[in-house]
ModelCIF file with pLDDT and N, C-alpha, C, O atoms, coordinates in Angstrom:
data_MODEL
#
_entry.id   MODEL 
#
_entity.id                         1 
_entity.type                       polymer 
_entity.pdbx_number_of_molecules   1 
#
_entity_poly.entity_id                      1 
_entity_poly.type                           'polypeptide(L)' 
_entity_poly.nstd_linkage                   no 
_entity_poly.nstd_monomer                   no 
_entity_poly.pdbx_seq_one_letter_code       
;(UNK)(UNK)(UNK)(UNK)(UNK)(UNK)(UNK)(UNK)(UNK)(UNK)(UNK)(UNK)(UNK)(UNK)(UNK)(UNK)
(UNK)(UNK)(UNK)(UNK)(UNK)(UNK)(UNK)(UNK)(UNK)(UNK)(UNK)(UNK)(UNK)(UNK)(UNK)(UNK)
(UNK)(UNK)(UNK)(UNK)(UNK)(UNK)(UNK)(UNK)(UNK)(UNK)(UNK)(UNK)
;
_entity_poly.pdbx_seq_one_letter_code_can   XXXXXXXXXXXXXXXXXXXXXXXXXXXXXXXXXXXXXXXXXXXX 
_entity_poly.pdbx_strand_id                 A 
#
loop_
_entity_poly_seq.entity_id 
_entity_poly_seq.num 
_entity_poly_seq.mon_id 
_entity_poly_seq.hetero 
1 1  UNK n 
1 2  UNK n 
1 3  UNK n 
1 4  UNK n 
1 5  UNK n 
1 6  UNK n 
1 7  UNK n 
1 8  UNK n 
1 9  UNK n 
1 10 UNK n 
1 11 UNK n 
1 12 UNK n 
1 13 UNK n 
1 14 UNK n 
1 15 UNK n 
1 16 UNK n 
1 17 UNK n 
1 18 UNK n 
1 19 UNK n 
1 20 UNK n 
1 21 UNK n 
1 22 UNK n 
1 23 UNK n 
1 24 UNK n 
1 25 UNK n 
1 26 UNK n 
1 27 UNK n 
1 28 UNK n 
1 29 UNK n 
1 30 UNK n 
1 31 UNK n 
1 32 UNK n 
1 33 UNK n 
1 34 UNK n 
1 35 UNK n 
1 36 UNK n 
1 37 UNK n 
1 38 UNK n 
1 39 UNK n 
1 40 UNK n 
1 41 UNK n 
1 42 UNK n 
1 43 UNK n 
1 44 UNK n 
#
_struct_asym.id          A 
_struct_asym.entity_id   1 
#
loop_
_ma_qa_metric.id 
_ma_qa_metric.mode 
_ma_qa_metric.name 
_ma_qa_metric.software_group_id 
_ma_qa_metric.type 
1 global pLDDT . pLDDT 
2 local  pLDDT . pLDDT 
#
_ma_qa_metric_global.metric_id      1 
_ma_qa_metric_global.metric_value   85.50 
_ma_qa_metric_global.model_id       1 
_ma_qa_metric_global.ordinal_id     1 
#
loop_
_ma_qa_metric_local.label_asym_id 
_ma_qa_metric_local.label_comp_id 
_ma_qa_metric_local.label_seq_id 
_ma_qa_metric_local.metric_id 
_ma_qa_metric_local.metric_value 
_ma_qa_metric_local.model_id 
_ma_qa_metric_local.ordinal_id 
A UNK 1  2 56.00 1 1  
A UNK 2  2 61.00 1 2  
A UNK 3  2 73.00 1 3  
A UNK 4  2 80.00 1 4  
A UNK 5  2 84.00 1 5  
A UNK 6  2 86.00 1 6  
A UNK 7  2 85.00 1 7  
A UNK 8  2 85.00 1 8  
A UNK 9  2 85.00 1 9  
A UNK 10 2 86.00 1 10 
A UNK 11 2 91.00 1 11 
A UNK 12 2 92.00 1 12 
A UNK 13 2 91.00 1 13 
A UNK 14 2 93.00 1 14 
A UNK 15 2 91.00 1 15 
A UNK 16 2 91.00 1 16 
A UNK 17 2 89.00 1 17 
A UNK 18 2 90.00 1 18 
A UNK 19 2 88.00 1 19 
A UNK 20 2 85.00 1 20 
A UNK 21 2 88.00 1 21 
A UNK 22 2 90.00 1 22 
A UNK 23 2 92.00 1 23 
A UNK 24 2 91.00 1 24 
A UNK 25 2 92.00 1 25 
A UNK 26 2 90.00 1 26 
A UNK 27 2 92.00 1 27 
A UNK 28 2 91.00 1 28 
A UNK 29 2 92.00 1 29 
A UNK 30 2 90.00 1 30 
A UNK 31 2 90.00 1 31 
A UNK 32 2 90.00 1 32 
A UNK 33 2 93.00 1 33 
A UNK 34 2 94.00 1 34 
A UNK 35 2 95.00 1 35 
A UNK 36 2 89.00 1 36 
A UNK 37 2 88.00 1 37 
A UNK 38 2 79.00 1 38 
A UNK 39 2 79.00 1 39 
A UNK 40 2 78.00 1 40 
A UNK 41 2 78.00 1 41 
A UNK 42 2 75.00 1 42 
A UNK 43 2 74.00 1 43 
A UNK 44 2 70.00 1 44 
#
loop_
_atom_site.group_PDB 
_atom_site.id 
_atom_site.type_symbol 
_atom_site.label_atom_id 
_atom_site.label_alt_id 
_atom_site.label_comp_id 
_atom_site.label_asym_id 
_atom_site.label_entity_id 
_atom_site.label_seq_id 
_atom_site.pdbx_PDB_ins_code 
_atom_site.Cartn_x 
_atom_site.Cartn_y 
_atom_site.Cartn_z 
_atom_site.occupancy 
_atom_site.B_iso_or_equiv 
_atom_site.pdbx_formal_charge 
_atom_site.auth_seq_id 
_atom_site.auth_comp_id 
_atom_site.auth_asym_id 
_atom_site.auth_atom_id 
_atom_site.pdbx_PDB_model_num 
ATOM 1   N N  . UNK A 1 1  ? -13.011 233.124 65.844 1.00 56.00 ? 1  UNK A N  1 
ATOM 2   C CA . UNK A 1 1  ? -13.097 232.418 64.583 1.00 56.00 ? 1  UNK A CA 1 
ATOM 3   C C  . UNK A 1 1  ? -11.884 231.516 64.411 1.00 56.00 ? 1  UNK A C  1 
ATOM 4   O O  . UNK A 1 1  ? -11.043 231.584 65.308 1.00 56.00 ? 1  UNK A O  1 
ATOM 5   N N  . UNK A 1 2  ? -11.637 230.601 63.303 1.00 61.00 ? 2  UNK A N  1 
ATOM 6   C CA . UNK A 1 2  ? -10.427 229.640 63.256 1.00 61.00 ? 2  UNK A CA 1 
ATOM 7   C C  . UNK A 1 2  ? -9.702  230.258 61.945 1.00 61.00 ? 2  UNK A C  1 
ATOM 8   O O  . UNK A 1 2  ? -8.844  229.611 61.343 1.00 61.00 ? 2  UNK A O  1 
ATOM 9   N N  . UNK A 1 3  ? -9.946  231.039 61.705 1.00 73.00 ? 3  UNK A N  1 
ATOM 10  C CA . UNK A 1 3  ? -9.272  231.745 60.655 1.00 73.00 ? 3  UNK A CA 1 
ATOM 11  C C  . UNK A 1 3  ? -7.470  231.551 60.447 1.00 73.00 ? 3  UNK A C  1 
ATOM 12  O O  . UNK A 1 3  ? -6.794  231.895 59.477 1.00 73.00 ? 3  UNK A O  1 
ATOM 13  N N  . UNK A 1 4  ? -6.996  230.844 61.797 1.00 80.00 ? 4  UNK A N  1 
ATOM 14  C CA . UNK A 1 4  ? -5.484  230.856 62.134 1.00 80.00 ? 4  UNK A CA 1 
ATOM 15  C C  . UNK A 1 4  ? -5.619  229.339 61.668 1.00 80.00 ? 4  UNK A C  1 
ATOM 16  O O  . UNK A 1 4  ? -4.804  229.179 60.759 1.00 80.00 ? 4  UNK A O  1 
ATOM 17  N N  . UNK A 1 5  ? -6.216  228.328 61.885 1.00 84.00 ? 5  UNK A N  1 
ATOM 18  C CA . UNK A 1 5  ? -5.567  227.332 61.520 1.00 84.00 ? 5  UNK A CA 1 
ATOM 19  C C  . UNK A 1 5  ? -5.243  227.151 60.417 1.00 84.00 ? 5  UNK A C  1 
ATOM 20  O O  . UNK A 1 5  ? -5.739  228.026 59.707 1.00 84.00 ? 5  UNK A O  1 
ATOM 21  N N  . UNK A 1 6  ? -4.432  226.202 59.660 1.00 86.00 ? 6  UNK A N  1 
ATOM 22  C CA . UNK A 1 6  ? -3.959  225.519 58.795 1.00 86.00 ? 6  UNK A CA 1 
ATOM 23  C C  . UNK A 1 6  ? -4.205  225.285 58.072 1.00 86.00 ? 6  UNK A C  1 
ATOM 24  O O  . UNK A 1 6  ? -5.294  225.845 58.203 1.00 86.00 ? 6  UNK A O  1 
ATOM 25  N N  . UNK A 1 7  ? -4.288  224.752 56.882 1.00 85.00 ? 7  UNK A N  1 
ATOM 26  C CA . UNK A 1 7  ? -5.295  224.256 55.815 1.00 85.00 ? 7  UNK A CA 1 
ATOM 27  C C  . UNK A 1 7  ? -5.006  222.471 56.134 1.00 85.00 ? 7  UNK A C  1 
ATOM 28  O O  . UNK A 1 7  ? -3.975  222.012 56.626 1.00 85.00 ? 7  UNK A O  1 
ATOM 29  N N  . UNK A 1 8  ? -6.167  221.717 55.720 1.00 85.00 ? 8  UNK A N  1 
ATOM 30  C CA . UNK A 1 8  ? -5.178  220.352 56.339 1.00 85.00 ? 8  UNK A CA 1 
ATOM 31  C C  . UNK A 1 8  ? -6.006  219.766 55.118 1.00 85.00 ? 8  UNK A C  1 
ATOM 32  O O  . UNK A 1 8  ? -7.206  219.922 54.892 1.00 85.00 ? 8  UNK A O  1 
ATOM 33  N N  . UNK A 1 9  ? -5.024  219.020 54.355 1.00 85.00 ? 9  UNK A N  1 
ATOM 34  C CA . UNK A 1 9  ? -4.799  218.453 52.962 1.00 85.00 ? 9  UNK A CA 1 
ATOM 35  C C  . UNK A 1 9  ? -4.986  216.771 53.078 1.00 85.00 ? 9  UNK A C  1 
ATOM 36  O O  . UNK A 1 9  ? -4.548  216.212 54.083 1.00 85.00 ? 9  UNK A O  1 
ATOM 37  N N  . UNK A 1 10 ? -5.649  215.992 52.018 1.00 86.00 ? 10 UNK A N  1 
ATOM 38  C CA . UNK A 1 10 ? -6.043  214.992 52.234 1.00 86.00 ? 10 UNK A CA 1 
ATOM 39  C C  . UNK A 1 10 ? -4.987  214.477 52.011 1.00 86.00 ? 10 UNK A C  1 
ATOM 40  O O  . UNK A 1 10 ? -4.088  215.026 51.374 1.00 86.00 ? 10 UNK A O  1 
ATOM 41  N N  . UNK A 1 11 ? -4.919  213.145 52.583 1.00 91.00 ? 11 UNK A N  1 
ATOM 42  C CA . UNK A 1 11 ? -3.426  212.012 51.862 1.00 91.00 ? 11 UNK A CA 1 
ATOM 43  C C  . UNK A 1 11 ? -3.709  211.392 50.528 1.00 91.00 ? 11 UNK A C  1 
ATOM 44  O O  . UNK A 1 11 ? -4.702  210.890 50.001 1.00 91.00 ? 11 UNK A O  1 
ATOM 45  N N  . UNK A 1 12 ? -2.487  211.608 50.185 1.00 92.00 ? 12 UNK A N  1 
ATOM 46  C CA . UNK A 1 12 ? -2.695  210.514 48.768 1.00 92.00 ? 12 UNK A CA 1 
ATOM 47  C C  . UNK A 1 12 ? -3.184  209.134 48.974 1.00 92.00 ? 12 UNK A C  1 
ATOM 48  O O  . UNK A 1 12 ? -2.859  208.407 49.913 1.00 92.00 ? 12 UNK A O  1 
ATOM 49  N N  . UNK A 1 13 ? -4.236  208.751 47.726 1.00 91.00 ? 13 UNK A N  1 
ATOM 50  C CA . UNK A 1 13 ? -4.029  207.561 48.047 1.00 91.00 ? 13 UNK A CA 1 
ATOM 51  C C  . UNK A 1 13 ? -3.249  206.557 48.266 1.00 91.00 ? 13 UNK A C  1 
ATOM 52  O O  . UNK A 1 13 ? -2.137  206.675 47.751 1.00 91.00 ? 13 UNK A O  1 
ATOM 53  N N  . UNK A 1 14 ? -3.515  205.231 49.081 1.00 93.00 ? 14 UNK A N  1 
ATOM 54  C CA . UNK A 1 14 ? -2.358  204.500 48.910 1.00 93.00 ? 14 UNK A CA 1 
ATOM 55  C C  . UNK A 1 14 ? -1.783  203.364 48.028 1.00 93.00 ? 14 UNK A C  1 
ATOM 56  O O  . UNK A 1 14 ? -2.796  202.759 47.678 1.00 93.00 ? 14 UNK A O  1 
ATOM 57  N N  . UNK A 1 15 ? -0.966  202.888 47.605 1.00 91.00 ? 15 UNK A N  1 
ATOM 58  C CA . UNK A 1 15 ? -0.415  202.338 46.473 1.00 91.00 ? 15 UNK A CA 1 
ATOM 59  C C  . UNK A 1 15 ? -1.201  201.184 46.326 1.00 91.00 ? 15 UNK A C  1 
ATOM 60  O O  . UNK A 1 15 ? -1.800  201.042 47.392 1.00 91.00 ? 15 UNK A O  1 
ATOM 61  N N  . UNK A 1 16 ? -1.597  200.006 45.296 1.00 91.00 ? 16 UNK A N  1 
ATOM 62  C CA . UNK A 1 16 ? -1.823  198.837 45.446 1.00 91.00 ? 16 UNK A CA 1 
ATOM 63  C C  . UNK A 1 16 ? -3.142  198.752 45.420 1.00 91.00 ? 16 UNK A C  1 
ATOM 64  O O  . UNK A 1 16 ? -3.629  197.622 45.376 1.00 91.00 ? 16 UNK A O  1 
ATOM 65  N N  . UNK A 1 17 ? -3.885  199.738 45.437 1.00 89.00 ? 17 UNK A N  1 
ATOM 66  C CA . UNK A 1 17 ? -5.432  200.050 45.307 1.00 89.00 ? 17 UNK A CA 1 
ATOM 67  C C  . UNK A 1 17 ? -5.883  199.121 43.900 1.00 89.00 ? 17 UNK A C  1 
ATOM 68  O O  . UNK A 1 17 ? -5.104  199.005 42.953 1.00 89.00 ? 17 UNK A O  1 
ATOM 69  N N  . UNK A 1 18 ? -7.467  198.383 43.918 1.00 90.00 ? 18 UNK A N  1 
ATOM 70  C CA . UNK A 1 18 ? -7.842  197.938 42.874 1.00 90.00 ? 18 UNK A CA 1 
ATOM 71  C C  . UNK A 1 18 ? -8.724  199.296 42.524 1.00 90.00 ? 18 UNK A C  1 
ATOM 72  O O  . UNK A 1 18 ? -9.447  199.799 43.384 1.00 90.00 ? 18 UNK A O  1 
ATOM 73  N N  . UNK A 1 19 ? -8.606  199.841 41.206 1.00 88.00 ? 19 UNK A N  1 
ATOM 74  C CA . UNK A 1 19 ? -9.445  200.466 40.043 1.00 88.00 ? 19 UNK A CA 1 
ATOM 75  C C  . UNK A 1 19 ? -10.240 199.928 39.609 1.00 88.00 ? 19 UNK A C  1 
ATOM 76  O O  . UNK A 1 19 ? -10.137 198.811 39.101 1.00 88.00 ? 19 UNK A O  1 
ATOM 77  N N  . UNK A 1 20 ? -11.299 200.625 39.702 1.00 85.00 ? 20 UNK A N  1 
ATOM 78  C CA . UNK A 1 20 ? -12.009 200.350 38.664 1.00 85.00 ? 20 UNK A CA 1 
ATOM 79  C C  . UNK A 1 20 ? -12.609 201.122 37.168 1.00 85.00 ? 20 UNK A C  1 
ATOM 80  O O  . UNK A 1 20 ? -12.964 202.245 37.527 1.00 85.00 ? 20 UNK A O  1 
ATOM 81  N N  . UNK A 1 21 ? -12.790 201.014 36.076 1.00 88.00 ? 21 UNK A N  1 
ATOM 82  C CA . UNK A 1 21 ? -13.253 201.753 35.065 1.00 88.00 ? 21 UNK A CA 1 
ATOM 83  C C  . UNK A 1 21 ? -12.233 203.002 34.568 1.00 88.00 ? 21 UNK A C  1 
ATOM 84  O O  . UNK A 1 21 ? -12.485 203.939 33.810 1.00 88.00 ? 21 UNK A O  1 
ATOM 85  N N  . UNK A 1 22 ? -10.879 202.634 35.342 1.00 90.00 ? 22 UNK A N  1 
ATOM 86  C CA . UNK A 1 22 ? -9.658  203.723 34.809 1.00 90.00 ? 22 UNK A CA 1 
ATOM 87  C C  . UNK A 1 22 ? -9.058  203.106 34.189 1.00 90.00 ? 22 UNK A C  1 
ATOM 88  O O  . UNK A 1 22 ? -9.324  201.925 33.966 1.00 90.00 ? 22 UNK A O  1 
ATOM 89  N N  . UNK A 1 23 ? -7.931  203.807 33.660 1.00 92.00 ? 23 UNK A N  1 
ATOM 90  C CA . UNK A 1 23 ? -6.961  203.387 32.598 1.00 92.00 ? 23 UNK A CA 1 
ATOM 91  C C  . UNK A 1 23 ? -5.503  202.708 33.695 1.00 92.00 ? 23 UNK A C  1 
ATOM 92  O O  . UNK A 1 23 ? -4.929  201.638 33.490 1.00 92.00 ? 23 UNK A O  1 
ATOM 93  N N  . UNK A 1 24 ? -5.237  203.558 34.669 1.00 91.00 ? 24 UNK A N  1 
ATOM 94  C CA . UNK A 1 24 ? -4.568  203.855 35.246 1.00 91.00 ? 24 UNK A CA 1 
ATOM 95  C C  . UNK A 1 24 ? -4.429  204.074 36.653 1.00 91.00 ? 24 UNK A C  1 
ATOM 96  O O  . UNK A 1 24 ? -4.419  205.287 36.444 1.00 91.00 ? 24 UNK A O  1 
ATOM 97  N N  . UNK A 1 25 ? -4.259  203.972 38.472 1.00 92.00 ? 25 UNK A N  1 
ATOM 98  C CA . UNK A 1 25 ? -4.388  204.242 39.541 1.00 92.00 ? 25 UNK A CA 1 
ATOM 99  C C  . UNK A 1 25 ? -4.786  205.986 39.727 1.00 92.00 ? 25 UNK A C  1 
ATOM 100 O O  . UNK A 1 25 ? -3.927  206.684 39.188 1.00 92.00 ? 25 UNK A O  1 
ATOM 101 N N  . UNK A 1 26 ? -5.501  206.491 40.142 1.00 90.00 ? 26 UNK A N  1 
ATOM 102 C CA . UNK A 1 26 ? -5.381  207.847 40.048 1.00 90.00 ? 26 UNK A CA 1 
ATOM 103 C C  . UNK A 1 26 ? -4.705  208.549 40.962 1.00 90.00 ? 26 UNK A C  1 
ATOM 104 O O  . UNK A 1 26 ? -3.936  207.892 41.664 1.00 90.00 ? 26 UNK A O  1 
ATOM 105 N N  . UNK A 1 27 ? -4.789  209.939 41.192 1.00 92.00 ? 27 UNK A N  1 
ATOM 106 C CA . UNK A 1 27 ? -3.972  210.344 41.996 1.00 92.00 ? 27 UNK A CA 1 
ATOM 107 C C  . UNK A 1 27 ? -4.793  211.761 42.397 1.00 92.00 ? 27 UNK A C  1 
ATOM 108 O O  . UNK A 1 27 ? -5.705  212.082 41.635 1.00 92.00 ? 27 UNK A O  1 
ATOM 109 N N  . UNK A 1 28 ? -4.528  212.566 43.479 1.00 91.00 ? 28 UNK A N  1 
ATOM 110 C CA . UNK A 1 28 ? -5.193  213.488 43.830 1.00 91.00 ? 28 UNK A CA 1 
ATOM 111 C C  . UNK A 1 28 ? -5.255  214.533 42.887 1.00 91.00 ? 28 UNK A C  1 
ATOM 112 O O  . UNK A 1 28 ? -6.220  215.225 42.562 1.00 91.00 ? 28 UNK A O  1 
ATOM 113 N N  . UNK A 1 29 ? -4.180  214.549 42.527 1.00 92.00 ? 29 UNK A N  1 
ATOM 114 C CA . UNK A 1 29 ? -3.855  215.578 41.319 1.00 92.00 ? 29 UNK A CA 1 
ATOM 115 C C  . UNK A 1 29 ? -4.790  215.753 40.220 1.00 92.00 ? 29 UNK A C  1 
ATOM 116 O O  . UNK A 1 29 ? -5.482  216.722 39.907 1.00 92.00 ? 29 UNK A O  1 
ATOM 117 N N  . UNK A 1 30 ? -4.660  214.614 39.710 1.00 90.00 ? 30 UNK A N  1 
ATOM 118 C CA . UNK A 1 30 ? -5.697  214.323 38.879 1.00 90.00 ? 30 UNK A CA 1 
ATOM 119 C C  . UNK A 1 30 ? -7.432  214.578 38.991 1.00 90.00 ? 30 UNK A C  1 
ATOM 120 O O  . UNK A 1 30 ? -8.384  214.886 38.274 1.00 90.00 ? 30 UNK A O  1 
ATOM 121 N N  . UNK A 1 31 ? -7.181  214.294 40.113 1.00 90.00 ? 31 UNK A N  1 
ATOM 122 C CA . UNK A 1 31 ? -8.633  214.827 40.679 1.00 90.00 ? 31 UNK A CA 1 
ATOM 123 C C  . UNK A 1 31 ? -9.228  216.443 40.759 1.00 90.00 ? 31 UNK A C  1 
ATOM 124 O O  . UNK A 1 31 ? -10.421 216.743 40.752 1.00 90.00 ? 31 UNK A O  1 
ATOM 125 N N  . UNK A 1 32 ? -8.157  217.328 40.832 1.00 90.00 ? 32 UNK A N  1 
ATOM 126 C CA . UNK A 1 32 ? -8.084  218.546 41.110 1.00 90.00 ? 32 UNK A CA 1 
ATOM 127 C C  . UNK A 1 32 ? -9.115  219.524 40.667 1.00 90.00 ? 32 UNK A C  1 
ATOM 128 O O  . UNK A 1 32 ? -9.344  218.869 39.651 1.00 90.00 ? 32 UNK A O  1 
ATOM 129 N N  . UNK A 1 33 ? -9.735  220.286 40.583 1.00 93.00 ? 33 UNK A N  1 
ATOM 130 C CA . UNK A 1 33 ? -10.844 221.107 40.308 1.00 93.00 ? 33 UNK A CA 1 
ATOM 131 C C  . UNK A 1 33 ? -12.066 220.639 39.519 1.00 93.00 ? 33 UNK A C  1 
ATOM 132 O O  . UNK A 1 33 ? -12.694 221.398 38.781 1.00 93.00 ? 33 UNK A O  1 
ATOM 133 N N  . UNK A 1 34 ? -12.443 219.057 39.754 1.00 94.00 ? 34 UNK A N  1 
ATOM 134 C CA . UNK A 1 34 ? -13.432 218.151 39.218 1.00 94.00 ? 34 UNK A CA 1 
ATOM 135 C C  . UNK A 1 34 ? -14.272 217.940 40.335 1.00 94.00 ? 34 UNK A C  1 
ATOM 136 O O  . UNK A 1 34 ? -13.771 217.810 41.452 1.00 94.00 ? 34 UNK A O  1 
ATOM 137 N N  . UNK A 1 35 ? -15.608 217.886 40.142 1.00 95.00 ? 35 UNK A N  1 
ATOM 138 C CA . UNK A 1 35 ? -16.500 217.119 41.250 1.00 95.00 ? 35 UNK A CA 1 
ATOM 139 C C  . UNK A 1 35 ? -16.269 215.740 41.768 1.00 95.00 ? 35 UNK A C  1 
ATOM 140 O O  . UNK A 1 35 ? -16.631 214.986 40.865 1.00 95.00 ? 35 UNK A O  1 
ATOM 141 N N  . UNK A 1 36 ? -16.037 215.364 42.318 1.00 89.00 ? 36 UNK A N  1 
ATOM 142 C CA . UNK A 1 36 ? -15.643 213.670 42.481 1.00 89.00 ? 36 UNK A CA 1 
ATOM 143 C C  . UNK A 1 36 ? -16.958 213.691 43.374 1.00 89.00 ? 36 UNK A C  1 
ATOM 144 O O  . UNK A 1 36 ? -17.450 214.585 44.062 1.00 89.00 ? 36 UNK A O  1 
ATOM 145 N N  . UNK A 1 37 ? -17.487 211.917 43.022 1.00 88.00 ? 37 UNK A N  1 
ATOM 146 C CA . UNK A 1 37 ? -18.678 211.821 44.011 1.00 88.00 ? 37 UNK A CA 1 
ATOM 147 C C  . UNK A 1 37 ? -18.142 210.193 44.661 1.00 88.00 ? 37 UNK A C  1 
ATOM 148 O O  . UNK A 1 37 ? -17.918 209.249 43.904 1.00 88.00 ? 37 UNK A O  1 
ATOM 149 N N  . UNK A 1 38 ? -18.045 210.134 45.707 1.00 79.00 ? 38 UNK A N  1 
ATOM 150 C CA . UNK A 1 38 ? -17.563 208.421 46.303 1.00 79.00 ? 38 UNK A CA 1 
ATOM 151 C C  . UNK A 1 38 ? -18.616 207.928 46.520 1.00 79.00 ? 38 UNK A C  1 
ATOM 152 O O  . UNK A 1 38 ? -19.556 208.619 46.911 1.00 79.00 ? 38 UNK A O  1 
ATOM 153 N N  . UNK A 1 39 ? -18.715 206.715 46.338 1.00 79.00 ? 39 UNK A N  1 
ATOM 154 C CA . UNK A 1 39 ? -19.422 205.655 46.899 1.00 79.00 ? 39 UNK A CA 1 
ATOM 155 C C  . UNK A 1 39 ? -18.900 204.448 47.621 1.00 79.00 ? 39 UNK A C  1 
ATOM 156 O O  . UNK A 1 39 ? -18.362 203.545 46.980 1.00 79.00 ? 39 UNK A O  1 
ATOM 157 N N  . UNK A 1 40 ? -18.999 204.402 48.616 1.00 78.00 ? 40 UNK A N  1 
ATOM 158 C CA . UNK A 1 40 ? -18.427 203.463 49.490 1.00 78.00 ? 40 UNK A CA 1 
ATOM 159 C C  . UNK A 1 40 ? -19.389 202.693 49.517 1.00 78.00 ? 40 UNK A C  1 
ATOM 160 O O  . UNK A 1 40 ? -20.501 203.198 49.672 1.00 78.00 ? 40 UNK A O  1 
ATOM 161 N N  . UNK A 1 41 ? -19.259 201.137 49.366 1.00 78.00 ? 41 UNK A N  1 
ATOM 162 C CA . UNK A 1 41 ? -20.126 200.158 48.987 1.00 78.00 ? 41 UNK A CA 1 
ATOM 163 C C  . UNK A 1 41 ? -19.470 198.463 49.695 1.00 78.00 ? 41 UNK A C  1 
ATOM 164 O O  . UNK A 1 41 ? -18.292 198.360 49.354 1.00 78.00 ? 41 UNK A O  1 
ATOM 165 N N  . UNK A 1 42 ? -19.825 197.506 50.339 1.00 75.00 ? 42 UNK A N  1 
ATOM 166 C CA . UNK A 1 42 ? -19.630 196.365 50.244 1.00 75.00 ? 42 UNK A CA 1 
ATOM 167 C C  . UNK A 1 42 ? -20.670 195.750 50.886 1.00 75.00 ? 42 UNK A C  1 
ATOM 168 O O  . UNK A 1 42 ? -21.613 196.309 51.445 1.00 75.00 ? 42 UNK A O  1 
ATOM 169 N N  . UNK A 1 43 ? -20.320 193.770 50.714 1.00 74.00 ? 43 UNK A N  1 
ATOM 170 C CA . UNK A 1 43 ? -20.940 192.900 50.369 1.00 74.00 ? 43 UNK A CA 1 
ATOM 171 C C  . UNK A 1 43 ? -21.382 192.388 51.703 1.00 74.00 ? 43 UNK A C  1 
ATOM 172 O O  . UNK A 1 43 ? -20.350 191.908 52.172 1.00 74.00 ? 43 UNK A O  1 
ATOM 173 N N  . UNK A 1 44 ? -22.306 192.229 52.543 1.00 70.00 ? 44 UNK A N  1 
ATOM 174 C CA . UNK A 1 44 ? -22.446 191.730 53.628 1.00 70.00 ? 44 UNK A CA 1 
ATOM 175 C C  . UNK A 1 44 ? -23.295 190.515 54.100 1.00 70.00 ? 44 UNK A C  1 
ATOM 176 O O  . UNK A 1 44 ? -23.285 190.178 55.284 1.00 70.00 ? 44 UNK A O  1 
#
């Protein structure tokens, strides 16, 4: 089993990001025991 490895933690996002529909850039933290759902989306 992998029961020994590590826990491996996402990176923060990175700075300079455009928001949308926040007040503010968010942060993982913020995110913390909430469902988050992504949508990755662009224009082709």
């Amino acid at each position: 089993m992998e029961r020994d490895r590590a826990p491996v933690h996402a990176p923060e996002f990175p700075l300079g990001l455009d928001w949308l529909n926040v007040e503010r850039p968010l942060r993982l933290v913020d995110l913390r025991g909430k469902l988050v759902l992504l949508d990755f989306w662009t224009y082709c």
